[in-house]
N, CA, C and O atoms as a CHARMM CRD file, in Angstrom:
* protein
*
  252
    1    1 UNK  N    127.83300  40.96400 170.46100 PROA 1      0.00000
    2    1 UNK  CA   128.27000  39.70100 171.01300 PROA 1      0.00000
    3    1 UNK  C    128.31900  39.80200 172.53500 PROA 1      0.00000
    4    1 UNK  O    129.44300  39.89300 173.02800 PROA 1      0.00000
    5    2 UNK  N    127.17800  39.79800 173.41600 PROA 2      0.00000
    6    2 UNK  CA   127.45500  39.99300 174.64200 PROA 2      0.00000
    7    2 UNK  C    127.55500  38.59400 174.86700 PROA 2      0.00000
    8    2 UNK  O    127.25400  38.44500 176.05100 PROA 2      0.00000
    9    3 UNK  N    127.82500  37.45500 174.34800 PROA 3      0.00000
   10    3 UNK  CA   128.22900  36.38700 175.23200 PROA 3      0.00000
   11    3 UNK  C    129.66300  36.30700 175.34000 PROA 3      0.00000
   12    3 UNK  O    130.26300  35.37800 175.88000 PROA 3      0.00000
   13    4 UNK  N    130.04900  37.04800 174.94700 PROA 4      0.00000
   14    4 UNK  CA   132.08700  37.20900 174.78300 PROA 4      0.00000
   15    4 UNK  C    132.02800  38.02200 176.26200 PROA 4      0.00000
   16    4 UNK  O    132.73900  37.71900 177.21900 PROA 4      0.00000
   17    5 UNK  N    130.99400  39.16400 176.25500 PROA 5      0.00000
   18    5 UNK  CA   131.74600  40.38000 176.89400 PROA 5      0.00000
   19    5 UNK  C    131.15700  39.13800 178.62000 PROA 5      0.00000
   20    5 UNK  O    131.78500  38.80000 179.62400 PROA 5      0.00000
   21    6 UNK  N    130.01300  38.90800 178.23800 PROA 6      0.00000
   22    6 UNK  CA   129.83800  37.79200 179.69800 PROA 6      0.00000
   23    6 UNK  C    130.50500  36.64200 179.90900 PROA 6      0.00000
   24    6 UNK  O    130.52900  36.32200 181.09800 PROA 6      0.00000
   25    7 UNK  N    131.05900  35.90300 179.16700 PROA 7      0.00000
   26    7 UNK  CA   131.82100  35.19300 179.86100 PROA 7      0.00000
   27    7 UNK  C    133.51300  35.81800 180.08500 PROA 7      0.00000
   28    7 UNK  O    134.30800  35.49000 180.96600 PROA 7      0.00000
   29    8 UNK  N    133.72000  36.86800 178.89600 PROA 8      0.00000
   30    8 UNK  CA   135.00100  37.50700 179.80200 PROA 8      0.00000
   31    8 UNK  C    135.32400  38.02400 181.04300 PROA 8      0.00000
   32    8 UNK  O    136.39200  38.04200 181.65600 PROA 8      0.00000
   33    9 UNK  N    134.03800  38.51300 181.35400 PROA 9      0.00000
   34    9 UNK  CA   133.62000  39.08300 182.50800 PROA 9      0.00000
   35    9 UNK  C    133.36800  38.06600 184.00500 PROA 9      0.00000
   36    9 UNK  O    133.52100  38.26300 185.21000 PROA 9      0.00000
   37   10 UNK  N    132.96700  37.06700 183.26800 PROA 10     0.00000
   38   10 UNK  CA   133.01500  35.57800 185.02200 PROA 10     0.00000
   39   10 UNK  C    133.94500  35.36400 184.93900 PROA 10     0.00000
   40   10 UNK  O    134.40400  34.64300 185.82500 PROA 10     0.00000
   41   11 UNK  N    134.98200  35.88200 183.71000 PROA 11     0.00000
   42   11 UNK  CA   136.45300  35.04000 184.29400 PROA 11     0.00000
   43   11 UNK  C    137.55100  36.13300 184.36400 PROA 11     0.00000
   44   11 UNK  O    138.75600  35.88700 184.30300 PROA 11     0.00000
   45   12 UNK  N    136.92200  37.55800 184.52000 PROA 12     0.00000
   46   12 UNK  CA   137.91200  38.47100 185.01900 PROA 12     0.00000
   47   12 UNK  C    138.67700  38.36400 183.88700 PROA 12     0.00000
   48   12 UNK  O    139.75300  37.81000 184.11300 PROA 12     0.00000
   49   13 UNK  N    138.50300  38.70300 182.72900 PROA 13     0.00000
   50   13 UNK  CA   139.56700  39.12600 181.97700 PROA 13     0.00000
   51   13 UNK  C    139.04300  40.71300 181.32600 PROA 13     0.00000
   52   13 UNK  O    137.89700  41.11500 181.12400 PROA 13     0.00000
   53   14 UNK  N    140.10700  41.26200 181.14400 PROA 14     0.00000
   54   14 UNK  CA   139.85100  42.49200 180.38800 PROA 14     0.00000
   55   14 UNK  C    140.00300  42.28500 178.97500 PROA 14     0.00000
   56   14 UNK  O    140.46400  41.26400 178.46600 PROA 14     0.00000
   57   15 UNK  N    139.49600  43.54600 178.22100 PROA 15     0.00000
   58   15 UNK  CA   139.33000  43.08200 176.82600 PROA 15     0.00000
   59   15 UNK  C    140.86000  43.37000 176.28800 PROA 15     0.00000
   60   15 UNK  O    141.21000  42.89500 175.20800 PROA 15     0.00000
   61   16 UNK  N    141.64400  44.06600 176.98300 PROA 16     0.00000
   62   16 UNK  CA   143.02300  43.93200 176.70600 PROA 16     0.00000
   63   16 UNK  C    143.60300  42.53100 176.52500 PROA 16     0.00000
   64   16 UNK  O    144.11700  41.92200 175.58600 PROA 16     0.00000
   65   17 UNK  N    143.26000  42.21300 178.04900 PROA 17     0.00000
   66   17 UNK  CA   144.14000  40.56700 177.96800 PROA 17     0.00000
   67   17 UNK  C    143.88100  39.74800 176.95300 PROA 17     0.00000
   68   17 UNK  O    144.65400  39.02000 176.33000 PROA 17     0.00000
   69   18 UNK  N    142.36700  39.97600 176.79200 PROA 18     0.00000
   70   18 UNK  CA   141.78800  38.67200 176.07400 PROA 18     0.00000
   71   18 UNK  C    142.32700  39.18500 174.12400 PROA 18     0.00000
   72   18 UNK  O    142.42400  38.32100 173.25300 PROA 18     0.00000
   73   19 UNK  N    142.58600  40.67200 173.85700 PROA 19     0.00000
   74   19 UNK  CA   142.99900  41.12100 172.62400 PROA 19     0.00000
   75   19 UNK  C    144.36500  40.13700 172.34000 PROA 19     0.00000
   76   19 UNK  O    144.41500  39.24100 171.49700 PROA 19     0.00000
   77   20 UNK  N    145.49600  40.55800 173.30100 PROA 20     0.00000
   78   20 UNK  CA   146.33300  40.11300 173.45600 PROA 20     0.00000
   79   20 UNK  C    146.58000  38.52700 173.38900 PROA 20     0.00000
   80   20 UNK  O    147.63000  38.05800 172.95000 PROA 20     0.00000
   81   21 UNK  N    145.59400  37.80200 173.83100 PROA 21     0.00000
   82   21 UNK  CA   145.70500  35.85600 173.58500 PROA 21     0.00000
   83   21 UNK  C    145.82100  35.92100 172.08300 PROA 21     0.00000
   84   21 UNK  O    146.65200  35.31700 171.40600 PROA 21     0.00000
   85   22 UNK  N    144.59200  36.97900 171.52200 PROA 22     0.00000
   86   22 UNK  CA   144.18100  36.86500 170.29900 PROA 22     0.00000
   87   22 UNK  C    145.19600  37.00600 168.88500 PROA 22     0.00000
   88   22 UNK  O    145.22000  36.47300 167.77500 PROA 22     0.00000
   89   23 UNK  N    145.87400  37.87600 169.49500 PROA 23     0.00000
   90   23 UNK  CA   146.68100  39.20500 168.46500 PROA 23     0.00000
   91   23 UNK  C    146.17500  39.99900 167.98500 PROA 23     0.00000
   92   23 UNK  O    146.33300  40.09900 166.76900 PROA 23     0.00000
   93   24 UNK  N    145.52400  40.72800 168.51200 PROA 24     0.00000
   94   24 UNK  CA   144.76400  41.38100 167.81800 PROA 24     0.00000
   95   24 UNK  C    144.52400  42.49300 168.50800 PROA 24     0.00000
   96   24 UNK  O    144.94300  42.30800 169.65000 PROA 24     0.00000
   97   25 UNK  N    143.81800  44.11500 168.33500 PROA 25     0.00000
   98   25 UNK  CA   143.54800  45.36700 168.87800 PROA 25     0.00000
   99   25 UNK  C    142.44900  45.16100 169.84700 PROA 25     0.00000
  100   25 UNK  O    141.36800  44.70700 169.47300 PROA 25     0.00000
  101   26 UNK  N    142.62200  45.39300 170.74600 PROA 26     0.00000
  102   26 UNK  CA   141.62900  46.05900 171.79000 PROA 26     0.00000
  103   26 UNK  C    140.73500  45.88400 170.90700 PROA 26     0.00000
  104   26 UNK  O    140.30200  44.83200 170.43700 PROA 26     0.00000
  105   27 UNK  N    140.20700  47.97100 170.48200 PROA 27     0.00000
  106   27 UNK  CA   139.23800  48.13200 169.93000 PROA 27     0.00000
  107   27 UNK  C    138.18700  46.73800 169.18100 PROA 27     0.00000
  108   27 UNK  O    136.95700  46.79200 169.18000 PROA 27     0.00000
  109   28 UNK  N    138.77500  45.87700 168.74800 PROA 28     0.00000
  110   28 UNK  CA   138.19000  44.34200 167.51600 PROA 28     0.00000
  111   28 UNK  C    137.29900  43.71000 168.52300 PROA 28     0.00000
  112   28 UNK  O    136.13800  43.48100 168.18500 PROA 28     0.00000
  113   29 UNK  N    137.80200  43.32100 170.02900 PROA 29     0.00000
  114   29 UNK  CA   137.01200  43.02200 171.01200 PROA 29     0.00000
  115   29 UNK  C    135.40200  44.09800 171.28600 PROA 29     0.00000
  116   29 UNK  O    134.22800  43.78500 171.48100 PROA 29     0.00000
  117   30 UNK  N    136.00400  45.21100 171.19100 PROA 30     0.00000
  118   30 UNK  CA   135.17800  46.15600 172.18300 PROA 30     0.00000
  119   30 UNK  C    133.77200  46.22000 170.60300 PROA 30     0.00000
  120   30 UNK  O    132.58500  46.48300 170.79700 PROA 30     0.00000
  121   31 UNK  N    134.32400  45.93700 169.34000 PROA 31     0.00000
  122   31 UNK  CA   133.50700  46.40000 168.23800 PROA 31     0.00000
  123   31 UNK  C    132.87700  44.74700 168.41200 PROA 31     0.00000
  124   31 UNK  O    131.77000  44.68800 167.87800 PROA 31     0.00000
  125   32 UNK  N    133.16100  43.86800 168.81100 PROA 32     0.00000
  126   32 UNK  CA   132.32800  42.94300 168.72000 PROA 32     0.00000
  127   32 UNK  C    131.45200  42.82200 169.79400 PROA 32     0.00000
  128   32 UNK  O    130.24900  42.60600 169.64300 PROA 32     0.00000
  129   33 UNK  N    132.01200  42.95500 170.90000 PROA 33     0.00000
  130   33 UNK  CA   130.89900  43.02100 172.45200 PROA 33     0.00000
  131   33 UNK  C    129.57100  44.36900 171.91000 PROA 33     0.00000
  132   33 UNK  O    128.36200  44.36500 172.14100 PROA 33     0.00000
  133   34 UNK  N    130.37200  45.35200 171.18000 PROA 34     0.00000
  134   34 UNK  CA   129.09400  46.34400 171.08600 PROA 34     0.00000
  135   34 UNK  C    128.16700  45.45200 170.15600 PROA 34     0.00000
  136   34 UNK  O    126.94700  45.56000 170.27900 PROA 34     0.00000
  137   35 UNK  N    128.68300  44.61700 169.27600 PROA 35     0.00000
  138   35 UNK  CA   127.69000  44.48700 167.89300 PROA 35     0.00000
  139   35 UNK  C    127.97700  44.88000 166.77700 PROA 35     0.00000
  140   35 UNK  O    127.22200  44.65100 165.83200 PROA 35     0.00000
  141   36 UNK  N    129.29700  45.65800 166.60900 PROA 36     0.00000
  142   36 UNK  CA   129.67600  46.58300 165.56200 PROA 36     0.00000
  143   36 UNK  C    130.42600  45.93900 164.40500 PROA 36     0.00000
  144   36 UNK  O    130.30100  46.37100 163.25900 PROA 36     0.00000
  145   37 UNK  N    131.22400  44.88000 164.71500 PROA 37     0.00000
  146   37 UNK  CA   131.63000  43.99100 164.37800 PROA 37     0.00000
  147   37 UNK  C    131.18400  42.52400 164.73100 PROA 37     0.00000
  148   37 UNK  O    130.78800  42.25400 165.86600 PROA 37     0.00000
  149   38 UNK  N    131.27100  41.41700 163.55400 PROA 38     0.00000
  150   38 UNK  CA   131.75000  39.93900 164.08900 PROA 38     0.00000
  151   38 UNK  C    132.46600  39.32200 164.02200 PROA 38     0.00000
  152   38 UNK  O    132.63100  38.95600 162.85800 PROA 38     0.00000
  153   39 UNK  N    133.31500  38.78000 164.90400 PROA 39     0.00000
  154   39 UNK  CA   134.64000  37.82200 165.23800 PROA 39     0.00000
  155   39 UNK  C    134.53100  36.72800 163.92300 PROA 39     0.00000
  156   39 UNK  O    133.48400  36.10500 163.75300 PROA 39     0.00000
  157   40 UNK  N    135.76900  36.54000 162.95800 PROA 40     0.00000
  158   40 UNK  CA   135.76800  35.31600 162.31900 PROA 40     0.00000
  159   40 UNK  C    135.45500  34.26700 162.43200 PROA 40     0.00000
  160   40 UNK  O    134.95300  34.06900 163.53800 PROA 40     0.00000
  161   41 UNK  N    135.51200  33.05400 161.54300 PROA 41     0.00000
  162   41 UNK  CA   135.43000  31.59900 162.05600 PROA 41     0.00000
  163   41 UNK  C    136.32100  31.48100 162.99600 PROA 41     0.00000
  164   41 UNK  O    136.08400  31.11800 164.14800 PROA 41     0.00000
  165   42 UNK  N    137.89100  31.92700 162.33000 PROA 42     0.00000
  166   42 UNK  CA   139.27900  31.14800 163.21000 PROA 42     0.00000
  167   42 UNK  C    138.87600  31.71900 164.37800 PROA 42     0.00000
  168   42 UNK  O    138.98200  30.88200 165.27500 PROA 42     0.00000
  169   43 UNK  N    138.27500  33.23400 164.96300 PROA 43     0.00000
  170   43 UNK  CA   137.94800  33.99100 166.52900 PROA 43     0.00000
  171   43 UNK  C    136.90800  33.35100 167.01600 PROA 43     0.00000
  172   43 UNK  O    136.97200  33.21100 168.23700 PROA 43     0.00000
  173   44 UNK  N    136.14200  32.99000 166.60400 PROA 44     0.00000
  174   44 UNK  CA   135.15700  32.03500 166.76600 PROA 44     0.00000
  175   44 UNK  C    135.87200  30.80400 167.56300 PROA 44     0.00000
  176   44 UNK  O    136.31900  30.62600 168.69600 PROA 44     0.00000
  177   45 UNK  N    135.80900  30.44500 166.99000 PROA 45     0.00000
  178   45 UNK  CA   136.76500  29.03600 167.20500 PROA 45     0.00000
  179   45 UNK  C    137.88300  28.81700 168.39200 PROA 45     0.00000
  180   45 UNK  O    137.97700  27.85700 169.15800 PROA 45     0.00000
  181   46 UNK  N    138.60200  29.85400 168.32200 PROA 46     0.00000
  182   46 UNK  CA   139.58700  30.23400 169.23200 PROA 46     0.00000
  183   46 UNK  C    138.90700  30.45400 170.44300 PROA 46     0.00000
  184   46 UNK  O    139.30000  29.92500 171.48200 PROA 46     0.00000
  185   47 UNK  N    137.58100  31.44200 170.38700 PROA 47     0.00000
  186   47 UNK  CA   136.84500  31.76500 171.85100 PROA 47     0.00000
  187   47 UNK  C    136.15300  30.93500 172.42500 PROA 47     0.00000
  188   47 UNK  O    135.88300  30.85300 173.62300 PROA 47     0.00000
  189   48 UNK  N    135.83800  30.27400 171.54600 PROA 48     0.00000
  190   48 UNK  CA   135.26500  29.20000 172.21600 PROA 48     0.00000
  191   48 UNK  C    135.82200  27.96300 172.77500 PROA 48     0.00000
  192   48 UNK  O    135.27600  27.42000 173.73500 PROA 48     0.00000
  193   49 UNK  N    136.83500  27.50900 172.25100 PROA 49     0.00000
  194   49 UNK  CA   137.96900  26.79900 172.86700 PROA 49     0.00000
  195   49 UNK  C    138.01400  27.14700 174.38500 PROA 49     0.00000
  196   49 UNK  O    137.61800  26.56500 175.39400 PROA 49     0.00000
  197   50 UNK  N    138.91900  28.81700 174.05100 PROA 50     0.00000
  198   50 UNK  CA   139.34300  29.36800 175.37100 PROA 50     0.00000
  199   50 UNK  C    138.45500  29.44500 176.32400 PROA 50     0.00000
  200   50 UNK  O    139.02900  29.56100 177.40700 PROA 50     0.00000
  201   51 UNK  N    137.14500  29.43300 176.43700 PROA 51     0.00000
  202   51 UNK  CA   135.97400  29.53200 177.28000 PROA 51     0.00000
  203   51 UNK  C    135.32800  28.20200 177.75100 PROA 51     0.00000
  204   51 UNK  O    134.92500  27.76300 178.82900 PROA 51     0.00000
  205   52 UNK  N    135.40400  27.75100 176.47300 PROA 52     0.00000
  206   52 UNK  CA   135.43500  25.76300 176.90100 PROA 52     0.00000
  207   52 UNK  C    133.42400  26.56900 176.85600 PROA 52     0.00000
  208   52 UNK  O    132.77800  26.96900 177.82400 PROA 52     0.00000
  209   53 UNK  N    132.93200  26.52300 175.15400 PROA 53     0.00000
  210   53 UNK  CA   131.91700  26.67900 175.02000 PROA 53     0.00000
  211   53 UNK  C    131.52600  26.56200 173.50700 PROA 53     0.00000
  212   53 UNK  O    132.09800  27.30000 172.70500 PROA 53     0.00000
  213   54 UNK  N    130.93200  26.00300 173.23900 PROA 54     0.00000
  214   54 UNK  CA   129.78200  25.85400 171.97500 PROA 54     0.00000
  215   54 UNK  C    130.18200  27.12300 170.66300 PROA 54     0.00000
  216   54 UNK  O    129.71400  28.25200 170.81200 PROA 54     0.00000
  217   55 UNK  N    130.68500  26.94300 169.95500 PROA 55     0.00000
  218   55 UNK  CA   130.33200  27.89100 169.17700 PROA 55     0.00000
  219   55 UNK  C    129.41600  28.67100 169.04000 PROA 55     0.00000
  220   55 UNK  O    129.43400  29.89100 169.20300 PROA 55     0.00000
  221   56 UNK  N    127.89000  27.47000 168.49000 PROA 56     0.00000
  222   56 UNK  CA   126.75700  27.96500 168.96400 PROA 56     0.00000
  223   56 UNK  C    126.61800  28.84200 169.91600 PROA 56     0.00000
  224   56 UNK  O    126.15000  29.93300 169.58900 PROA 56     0.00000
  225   57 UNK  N    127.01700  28.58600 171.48200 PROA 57     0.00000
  226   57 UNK  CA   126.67500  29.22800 172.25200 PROA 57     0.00000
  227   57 UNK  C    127.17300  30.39100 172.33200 PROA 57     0.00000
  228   57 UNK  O    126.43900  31.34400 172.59500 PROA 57     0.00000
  229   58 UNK  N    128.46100  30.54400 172.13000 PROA 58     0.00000
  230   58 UNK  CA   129.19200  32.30200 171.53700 PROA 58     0.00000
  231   58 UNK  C    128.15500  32.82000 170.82000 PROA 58     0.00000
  232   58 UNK  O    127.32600  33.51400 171.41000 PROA 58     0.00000
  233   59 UNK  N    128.03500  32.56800 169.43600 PROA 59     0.00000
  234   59 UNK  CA   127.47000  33.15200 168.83200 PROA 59     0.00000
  235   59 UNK  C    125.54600  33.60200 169.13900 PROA 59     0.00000
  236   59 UNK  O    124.84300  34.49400 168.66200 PROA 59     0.00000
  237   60 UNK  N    125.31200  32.70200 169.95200 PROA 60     0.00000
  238   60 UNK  CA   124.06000  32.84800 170.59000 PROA 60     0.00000
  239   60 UNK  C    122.45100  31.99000 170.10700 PROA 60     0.00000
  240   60 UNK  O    121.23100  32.00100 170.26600 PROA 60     0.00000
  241   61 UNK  N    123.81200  31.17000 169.29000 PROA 61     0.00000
  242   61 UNK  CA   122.48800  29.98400 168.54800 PROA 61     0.00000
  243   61 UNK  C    121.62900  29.06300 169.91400 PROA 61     0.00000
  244   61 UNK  O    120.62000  28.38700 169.71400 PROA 61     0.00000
  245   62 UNK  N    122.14600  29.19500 170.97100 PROA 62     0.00000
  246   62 UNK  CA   121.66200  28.58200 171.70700 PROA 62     0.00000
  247   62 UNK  C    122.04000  28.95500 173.23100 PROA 62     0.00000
  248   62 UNK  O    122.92400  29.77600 173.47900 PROA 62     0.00000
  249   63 UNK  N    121.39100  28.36800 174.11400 PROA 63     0.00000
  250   63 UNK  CA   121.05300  28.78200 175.45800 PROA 63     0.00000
  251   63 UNK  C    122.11000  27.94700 176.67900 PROA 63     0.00000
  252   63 UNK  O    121.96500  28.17700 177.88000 PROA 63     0.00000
């Protein structure tokens, strides 16, 4: 999921902070930016809110 780790990154957040909005471990962030994991609907949903972006576009359905 590098569109998480790039837009966390234009807005200066660490994957701590952004764990923390979530509730959730560090590591859950860092396994999804690698690819290792994928974020739920509800994380889905939630990140994209918080980013003010497309689902789609998280997930990378689109440009």
């Amino acid at each position: 999921m590098n569109r998480i780790k790039e837009l966390r990154n234009n807005q200066k957040i660490s994957q701590t902070s952004l764990a923390t909005k979530l509730d959730m471990p560090q590591n859950t962030i860092s396994q999804w930016e690698s690819g290792k994991r994928k974020p739920s609907r509800y994380a889905v949903k939630f990140l994209a809110d918080y980013f003010k972006v497309s689902s789609d576009y998280l997930m990378g359905y689109e440009q």
